[in-house]
Biopython code that builds the backbone (N, CA, C, O; Angstrom):
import numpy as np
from Bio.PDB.StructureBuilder import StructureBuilder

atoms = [
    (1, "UNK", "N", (-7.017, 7.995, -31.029)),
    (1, "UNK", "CA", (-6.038, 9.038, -31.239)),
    (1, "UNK", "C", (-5.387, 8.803, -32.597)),
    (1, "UNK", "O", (-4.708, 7.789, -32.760)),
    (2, "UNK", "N", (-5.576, 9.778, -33.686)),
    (2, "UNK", "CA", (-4.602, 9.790, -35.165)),
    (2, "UNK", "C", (-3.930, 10.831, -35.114)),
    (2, "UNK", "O", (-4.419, 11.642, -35.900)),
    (3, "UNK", "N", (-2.596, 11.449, -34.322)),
    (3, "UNK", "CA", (-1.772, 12.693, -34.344)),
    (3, "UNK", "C", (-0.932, 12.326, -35.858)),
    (3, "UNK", "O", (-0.375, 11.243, -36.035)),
    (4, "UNK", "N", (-0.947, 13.006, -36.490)),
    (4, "UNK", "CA", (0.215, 12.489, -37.796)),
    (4, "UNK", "C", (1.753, 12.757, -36.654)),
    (4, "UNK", "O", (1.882, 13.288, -35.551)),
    (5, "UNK", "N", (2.639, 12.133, -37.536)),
    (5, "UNK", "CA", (3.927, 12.154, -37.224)),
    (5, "UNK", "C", (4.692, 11.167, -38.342)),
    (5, "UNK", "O", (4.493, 10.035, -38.783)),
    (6, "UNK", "N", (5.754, 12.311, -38.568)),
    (6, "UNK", "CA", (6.756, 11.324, -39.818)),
    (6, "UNK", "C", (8.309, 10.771, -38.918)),
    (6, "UNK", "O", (9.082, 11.432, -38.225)),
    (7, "UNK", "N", (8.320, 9.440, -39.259)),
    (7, "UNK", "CA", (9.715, 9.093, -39.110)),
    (7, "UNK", "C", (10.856, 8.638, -39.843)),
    (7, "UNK", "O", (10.727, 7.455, -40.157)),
    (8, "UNK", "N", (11.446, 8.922, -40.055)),
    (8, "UNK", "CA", (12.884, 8.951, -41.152)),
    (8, "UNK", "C", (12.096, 8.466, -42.299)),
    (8, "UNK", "O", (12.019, 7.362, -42.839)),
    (9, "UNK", "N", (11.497, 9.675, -42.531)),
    (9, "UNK", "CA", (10.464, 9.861, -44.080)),
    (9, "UNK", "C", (9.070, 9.085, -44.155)),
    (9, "UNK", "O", (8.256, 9.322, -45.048)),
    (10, "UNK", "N", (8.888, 8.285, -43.302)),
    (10, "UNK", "CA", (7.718, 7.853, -43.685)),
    (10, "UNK", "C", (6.618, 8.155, -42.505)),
    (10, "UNK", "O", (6.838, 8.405, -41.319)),
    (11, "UNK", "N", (5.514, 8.067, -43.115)),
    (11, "UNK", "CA", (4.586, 9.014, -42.642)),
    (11, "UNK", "C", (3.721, 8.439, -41.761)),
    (11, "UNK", "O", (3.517, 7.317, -42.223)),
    (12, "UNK", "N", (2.880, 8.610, -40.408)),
    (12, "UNK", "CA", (2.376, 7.374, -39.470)),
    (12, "UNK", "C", (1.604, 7.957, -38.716)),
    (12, "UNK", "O", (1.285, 9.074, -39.124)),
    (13, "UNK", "N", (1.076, 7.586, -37.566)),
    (13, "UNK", "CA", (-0.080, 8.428, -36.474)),
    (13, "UNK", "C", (0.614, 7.359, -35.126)),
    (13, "UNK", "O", (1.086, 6.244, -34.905)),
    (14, "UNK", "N", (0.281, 8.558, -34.544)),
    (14, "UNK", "CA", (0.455, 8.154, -33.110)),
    (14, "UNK", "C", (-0.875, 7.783, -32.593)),
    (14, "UNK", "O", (-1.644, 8.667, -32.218)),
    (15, "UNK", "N", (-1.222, 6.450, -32.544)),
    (15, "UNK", "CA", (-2.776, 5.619, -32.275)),
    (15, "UNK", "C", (-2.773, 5.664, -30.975)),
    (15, "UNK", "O", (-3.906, 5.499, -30.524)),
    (16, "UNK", "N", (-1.815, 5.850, -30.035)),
    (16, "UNK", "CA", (-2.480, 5.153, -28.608)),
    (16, "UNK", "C", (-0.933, 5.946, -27.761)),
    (16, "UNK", "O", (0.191, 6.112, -28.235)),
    (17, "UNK", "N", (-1.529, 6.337, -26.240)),
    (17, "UNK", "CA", (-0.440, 6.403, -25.705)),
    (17, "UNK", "C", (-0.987, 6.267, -24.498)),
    (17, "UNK", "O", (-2.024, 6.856, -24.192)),
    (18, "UNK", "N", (-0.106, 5.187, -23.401)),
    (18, "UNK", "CA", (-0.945, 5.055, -22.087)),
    (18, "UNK", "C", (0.516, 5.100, -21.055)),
    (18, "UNK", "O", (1.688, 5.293, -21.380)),
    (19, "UNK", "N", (-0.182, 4.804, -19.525)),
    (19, "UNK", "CA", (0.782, 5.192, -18.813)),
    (19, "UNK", "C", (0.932, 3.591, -18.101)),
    (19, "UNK", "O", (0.003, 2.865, -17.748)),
    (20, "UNK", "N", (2.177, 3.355, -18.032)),
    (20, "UNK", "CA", (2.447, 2.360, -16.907)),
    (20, "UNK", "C", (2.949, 2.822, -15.742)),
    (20, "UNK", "O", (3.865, 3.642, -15.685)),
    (21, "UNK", "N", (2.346, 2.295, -14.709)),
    (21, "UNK", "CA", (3.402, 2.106, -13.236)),
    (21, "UNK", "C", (4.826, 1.420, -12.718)),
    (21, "UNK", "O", (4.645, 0.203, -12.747)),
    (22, "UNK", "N", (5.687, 1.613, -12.421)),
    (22, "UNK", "CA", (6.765, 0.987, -12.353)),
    (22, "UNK", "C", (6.604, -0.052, -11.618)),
    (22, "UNK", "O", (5.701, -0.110, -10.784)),
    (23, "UNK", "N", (7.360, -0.906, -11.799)),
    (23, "UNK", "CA", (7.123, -2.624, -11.711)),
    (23, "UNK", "C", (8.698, -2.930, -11.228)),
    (23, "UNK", "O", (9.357, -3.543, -12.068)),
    (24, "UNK", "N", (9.281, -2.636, -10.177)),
    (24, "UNK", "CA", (10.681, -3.123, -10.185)),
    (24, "UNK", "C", (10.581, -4.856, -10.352)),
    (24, "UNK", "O", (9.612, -5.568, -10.086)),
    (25, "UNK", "N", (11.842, -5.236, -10.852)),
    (25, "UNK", "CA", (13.136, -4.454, -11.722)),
    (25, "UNK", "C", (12.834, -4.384, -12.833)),
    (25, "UNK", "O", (13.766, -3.980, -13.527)),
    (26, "UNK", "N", (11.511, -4.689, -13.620)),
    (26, "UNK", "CA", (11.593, -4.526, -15.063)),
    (26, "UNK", "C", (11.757, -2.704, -15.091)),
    (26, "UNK", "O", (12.658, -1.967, -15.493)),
    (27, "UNK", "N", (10.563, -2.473, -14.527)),
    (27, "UNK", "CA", (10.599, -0.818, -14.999)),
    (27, "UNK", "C", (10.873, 0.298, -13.446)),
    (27, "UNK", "O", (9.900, 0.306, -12.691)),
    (28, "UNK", "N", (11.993, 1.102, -13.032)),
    (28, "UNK", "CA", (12.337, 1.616, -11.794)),
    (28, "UNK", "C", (11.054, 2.910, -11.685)),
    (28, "UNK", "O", (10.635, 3.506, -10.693)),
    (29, "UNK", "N", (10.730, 3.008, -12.919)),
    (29, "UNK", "CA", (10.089, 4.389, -12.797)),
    (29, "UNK", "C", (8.718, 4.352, -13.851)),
    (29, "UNK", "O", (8.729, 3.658, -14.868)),
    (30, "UNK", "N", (7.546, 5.200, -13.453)),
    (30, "UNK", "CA", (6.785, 5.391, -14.623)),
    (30, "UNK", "C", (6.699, 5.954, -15.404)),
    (30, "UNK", "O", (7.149, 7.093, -15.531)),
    (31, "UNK", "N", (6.007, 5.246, -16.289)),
    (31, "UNK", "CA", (6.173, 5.352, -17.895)),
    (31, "UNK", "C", (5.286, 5.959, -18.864)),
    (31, "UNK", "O", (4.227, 6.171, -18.273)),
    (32, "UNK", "N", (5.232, 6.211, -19.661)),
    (32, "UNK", "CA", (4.240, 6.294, -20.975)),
    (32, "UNK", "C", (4.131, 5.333, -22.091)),
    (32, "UNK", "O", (5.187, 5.450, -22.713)),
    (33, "UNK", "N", (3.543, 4.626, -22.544)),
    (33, "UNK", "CA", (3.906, 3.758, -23.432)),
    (33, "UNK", "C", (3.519, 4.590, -25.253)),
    (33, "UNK", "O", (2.457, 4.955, -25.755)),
    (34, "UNK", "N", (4.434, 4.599, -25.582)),
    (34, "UNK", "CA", (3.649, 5.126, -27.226)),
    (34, "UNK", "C", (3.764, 4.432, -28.433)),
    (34, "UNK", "O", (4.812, 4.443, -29.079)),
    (35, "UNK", "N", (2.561, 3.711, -28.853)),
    (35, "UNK", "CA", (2.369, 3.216, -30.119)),
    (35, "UNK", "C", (2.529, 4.083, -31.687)),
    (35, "UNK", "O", (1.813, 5.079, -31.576)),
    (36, "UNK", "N", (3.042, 4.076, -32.766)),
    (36, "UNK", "CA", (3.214, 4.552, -33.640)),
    (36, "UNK", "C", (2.803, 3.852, -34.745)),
    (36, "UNK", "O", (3.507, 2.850, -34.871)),
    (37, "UNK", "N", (2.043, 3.938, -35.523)),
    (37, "UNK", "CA", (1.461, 3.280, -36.850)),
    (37, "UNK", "C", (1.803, 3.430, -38.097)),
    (37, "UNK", "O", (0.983, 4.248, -38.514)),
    (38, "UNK", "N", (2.441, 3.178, -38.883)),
    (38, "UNK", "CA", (3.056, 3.664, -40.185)),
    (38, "UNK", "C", (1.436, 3.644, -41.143)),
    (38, "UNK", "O", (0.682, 2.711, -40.864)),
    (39, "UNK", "N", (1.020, 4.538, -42.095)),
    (39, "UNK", "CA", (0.463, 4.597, -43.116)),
    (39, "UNK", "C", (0.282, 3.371, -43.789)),
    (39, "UNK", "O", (-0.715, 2.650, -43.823)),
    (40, "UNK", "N", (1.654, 3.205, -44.446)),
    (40, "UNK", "CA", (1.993, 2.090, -44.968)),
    (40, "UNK", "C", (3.590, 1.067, -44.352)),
    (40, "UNK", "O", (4.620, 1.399, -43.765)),
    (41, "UNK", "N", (3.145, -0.018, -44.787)),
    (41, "UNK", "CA", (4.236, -0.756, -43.672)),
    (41, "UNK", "C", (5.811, -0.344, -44.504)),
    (41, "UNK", "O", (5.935, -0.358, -45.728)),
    (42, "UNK", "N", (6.969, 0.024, -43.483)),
    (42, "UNK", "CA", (8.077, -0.006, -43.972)),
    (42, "UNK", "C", (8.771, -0.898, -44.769)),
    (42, "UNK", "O", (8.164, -1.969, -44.765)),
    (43, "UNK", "N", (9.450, -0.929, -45.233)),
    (43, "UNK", "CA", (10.331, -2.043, -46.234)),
    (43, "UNK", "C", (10.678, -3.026, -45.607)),
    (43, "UNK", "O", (10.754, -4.055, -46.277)),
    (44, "UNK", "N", (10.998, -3.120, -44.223)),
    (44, "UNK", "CA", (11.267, -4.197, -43.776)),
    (44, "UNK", "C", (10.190, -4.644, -43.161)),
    (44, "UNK", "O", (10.406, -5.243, -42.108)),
    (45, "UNK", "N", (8.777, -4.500, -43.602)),
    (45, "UNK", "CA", (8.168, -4.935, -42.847)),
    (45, "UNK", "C", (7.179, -4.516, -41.652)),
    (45, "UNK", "O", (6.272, -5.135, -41.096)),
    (46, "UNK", "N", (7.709, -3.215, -41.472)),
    (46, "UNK", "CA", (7.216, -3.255, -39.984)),
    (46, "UNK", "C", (6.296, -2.629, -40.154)),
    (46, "UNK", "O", (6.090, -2.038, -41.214)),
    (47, "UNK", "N", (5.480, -2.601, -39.112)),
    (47, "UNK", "CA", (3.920, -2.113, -38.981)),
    (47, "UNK", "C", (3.536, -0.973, -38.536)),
    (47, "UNK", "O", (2.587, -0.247, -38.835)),
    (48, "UNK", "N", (4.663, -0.860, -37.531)),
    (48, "UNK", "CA", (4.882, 0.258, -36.447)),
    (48, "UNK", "C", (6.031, -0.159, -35.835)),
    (48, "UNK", "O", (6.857, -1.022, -36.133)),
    (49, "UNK", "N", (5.873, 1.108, -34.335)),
    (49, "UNK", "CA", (7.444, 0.713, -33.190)),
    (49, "UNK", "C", (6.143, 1.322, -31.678)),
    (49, "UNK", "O", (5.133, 2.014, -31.554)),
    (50, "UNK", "N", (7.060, 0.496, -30.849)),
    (50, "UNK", "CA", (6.099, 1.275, -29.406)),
    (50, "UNK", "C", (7.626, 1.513, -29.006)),
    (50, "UNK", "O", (8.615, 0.820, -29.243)),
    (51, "UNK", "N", (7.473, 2.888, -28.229)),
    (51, "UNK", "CA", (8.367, 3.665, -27.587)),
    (51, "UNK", "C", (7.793, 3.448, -26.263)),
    (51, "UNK", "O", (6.614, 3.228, -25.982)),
    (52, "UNK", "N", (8.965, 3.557, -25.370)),
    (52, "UNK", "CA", (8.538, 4.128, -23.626)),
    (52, "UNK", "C", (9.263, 5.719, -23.709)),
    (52, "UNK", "O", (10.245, 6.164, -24.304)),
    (53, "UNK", "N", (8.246, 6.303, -22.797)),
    (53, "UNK", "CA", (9.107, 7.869, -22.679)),
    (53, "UNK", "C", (9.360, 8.079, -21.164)),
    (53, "UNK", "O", (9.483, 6.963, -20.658)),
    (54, "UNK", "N", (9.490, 9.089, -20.206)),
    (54, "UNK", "CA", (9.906, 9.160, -19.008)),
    (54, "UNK", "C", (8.194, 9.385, -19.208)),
    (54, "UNK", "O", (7.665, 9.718, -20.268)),
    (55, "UNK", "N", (7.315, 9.050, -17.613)),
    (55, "UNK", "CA", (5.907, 9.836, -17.407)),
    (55, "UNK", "C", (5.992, 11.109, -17.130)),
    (55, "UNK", "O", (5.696, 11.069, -15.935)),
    (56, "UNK", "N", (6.225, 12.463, -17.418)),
    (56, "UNK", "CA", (6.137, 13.461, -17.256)),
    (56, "UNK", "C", (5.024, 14.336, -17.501)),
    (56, "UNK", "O", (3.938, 13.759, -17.438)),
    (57, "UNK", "N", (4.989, 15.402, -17.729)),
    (57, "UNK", "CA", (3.839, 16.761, -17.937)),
    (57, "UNK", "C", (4.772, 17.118, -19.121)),
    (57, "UNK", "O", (5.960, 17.218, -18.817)),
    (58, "UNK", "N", (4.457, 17.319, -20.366)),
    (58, "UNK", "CA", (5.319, 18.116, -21.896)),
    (58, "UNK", "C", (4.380, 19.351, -22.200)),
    (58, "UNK", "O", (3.219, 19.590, -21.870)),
    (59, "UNK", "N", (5.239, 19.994, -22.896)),
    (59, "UNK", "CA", (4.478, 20.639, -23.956)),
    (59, "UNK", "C", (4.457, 20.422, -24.791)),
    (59, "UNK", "O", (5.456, 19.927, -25.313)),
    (60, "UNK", "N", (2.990, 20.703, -25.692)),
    (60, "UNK", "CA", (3.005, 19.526, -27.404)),
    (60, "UNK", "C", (3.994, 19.806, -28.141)),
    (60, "UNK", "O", (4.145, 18.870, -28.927)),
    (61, "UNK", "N", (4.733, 20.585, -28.301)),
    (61, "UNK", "CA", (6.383, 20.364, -28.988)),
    (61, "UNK", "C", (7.067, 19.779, -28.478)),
    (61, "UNK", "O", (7.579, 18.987, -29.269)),
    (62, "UNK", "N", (7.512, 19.650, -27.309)),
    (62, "UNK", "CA", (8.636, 18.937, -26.764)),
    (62, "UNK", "C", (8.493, 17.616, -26.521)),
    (62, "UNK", "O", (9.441, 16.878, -26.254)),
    (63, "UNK", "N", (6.672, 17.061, -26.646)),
    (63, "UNK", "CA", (6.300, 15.553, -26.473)),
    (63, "UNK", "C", (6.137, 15.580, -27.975)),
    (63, "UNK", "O", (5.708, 14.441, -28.154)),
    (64, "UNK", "N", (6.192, 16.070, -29.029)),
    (64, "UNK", "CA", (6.213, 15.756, -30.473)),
    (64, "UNK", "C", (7.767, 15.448, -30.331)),
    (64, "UNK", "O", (8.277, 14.384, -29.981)),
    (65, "UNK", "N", (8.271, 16.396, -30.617)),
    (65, "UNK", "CA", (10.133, 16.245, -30.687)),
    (65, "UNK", "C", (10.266, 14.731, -29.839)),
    (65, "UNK", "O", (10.818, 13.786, -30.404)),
    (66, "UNK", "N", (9.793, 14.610, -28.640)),
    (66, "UNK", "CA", (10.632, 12.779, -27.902)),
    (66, "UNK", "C", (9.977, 12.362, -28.573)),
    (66, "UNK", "O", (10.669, 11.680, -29.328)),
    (67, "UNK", "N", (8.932, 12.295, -28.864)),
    (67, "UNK", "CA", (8.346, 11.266, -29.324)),
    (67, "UNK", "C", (8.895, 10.666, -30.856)),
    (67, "UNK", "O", (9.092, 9.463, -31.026)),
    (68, "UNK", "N", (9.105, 11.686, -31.927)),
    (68, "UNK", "CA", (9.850, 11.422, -33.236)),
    (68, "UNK", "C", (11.237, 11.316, -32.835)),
    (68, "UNK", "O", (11.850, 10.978, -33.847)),
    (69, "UNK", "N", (12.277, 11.474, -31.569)),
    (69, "UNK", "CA", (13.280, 10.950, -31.897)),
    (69, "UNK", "C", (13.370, 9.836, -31.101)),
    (69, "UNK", "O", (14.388, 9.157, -31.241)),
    (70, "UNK", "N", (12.394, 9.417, -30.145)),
    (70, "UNK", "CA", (12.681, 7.801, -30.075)),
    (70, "UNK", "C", (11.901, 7.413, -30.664)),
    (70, "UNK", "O", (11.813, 6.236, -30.315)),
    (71, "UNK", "N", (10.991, 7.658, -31.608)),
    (71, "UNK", "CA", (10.344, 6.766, -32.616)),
    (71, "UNK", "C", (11.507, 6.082, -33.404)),
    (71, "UNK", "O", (11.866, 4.908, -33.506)),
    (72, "UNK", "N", (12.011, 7.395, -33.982)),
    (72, "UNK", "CA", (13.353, 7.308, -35.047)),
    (72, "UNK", "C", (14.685, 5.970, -34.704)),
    (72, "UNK", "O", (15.261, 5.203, -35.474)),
    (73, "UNK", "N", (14.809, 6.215, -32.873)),
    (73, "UNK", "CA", (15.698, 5.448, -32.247)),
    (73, "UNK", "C", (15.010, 3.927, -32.013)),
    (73, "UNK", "O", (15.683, 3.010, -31.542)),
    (74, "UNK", "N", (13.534, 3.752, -32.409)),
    (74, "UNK", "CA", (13.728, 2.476, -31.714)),
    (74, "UNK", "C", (13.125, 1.669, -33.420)),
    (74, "UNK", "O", (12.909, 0.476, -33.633)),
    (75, "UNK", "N", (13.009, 2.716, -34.276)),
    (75, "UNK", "CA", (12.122, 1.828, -36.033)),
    (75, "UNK", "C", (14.049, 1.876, -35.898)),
    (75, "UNK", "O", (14.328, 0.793, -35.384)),
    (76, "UNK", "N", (14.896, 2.380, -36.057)),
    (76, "UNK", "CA", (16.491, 1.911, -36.763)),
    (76, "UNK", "C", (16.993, 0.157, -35.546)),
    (76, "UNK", "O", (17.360, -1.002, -35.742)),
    (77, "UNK", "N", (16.730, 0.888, -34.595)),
    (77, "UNK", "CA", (16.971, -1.352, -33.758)),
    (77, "UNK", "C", (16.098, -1.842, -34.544)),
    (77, "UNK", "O", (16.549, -2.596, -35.406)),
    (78, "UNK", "N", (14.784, -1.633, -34.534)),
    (78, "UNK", "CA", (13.809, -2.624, -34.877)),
    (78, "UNK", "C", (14.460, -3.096, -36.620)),
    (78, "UNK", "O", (14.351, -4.215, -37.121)),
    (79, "UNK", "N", (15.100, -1.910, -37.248)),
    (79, "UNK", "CA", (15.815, -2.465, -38.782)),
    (79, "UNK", "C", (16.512, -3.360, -38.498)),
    (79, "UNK", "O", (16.255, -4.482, -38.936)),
    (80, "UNK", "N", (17.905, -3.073, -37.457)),
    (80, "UNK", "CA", (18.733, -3.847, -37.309)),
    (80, "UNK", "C", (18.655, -5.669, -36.836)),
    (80, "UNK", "O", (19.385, -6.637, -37.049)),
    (81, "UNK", "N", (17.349, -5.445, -36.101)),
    (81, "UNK", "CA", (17.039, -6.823, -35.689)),
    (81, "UNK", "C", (16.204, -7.765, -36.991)),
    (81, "UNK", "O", (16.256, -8.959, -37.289)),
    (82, "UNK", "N", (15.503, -6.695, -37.519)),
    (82, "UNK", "CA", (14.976, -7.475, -38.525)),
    (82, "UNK", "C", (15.760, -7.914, -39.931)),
    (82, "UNK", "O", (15.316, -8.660, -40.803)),
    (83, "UNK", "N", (16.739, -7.403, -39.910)),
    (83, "UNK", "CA", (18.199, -8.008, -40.978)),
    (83, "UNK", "C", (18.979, -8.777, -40.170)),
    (83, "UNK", "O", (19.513, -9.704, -40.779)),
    (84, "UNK", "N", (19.278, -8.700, -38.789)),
    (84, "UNK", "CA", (19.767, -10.484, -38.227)),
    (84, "UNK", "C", (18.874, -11.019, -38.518)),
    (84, "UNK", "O", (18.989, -11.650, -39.568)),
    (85, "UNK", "N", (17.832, -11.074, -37.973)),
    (85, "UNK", "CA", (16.579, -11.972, -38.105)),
    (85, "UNK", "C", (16.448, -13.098, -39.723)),
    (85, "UNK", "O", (16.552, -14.316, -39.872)),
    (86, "UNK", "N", (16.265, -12.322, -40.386)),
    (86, "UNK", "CA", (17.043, -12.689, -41.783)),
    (86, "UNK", "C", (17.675, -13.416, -42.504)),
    (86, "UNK", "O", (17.446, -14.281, -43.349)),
    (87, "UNK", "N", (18.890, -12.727, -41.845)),
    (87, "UNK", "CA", (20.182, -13.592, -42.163)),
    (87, "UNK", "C", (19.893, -14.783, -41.049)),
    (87, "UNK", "O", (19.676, -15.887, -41.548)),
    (88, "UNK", "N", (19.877, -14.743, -40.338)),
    (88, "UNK", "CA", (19.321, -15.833, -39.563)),
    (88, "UNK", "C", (18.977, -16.648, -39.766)),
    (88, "UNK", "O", (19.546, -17.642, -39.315)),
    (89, "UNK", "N", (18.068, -16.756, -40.403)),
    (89, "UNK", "CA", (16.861, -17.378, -41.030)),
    (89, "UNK", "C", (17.252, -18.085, -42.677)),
    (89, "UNK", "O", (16.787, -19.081, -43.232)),
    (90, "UNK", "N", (18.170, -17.209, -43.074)),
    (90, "UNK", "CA", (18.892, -17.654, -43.828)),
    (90, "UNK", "C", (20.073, -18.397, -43.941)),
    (90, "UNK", "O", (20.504, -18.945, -44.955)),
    (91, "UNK", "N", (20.369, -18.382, -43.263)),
    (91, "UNK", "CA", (21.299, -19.541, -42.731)),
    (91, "UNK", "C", (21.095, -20.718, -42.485)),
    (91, "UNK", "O", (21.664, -21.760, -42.809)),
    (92, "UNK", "N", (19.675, -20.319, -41.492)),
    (92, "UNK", "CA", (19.206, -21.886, -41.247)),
    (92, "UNK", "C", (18.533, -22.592, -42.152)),
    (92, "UNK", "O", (18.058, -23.723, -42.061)),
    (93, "UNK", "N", (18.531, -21.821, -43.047)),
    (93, "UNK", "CA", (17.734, -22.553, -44.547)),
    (93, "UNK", "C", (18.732, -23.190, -45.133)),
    (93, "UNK", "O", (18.803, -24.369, -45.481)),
    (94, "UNK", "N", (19.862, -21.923, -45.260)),
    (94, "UNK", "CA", (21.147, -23.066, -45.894)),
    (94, "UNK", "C", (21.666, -23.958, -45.456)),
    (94, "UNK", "O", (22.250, -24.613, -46.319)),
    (95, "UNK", "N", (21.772, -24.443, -44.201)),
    (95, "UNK", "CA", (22.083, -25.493, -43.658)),
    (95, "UNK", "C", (21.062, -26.557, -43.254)),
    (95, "UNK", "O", (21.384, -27.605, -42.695)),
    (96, "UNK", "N", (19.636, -26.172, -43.619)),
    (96, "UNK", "CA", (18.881, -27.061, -43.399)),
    (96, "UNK", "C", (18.770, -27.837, -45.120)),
    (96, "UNK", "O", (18.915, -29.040, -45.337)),
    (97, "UNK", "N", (18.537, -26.981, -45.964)),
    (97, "UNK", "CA", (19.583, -27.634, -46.949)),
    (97, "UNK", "C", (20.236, -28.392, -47.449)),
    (97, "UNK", "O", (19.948, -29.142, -48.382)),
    (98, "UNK", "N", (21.510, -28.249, -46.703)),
    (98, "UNK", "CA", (22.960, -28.922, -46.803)),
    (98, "UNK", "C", (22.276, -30.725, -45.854)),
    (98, "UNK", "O", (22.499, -31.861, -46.272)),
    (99, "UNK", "N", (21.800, -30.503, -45.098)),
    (99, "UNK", "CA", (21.331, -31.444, -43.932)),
    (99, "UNK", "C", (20.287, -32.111, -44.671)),
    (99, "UNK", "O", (20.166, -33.230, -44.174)),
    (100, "UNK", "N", (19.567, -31.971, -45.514)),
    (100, "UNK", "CA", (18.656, -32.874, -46.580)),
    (100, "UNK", "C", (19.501, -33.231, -47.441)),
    (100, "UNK", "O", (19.642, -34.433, -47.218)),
    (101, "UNK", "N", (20.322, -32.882, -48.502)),
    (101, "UNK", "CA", (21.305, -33.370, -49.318)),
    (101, "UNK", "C", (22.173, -34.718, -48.554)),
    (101, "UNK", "O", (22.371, -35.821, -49.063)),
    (102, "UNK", "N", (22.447, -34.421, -47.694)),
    (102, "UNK", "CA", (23.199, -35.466, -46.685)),
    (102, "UNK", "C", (22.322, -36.678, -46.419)),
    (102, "UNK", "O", (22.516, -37.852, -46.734)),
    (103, "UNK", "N", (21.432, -36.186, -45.844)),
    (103, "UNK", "CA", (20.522, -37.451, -45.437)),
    (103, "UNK", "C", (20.202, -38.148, -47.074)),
    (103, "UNK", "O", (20.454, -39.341, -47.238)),
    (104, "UNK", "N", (19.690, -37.391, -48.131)),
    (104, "UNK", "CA", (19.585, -38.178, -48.816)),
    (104, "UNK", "C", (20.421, -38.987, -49.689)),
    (104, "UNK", "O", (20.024, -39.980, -50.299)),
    (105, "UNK", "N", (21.318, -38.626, -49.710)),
    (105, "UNK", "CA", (23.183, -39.145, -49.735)),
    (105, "UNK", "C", (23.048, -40.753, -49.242)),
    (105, "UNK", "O", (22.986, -41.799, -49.889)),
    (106, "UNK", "N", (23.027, -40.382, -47.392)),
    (106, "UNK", "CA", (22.724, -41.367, -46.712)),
    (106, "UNK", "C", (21.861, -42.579, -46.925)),
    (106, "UNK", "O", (22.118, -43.779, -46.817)),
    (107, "UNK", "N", (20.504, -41.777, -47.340)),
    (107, "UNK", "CA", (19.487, -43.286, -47.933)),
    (107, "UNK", "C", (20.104, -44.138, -49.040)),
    (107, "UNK", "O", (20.185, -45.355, -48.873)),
    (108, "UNK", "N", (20.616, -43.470, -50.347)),
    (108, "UNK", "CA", (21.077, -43.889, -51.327)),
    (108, "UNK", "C", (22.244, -44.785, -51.393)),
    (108, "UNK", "O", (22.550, -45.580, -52.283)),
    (109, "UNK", "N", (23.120, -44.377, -49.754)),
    (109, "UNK", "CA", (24.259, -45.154, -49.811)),
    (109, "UNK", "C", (23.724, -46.886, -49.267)),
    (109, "UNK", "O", (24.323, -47.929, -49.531)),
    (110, "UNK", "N", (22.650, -46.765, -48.591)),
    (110, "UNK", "CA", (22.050, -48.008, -48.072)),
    (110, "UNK", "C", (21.343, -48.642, -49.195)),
    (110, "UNK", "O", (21.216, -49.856, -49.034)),
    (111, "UNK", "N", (20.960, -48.285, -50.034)),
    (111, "UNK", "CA", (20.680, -48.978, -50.891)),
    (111, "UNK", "C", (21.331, -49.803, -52.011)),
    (111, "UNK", "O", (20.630, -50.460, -52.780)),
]
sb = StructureBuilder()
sb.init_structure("model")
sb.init_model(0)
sb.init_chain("A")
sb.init_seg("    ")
for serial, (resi, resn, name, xyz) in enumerate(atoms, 1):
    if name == "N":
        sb.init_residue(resn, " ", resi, " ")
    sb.init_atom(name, np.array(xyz, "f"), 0.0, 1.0, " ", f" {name:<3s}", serial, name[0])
structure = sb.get_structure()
């Protein structure tokens, strides 16, 4: 499956969409699962987003429309996690860092 579809400007295909069965308590109800592929990878990285939708019957507008606005809703978390992620990551650099300077502090003072 290559349906084009754009999300907050950038341009992608909808590769795959399958159905799950509900699984209490992860999932109460069934699902659709939808993969989204960007053209080219976003700035932060990403490759794509998979959406869940309700399992229903659509019409191809109204499963285009959910589909681009929880595409839209789940690539902006997927931003947000990938700038903690980040900073995160950056942090632990700076303090891993700070934690080599020390230790080697430490050797030098034994000597």
């Amino acid at each position: 499956m290559q349906v084009e579809i754009e999300l907050s400007g950038y341009k992608g295909r909808i590769r795959h969409i399958w159905g799950r069965l509900a699984k209490p308590p992860w999932n109460r109800k069934d699902v659709l699962d939808v993969w989204i592929e960007f053209d080219e990878p976003y700035p932060e990285g990403i490759s794509g987003v998979a959406i869940i939708i309700p399992a229903n019957e659509y019409y191809p507008n109204e499963l285009r429309h959910l589909i681009k606005k929880e595409g839209e809703k789940q690539l902006a978390e997927t931003i947000k996690e990938r700038i903690k992620e980040r900073a995160s990551d950056e942090l632990r650099r700076r303090k891993e860092e700070i934690i080599n300077i020390l230790a080697e502090k430490a050797e030098k003072a034994l000597q």
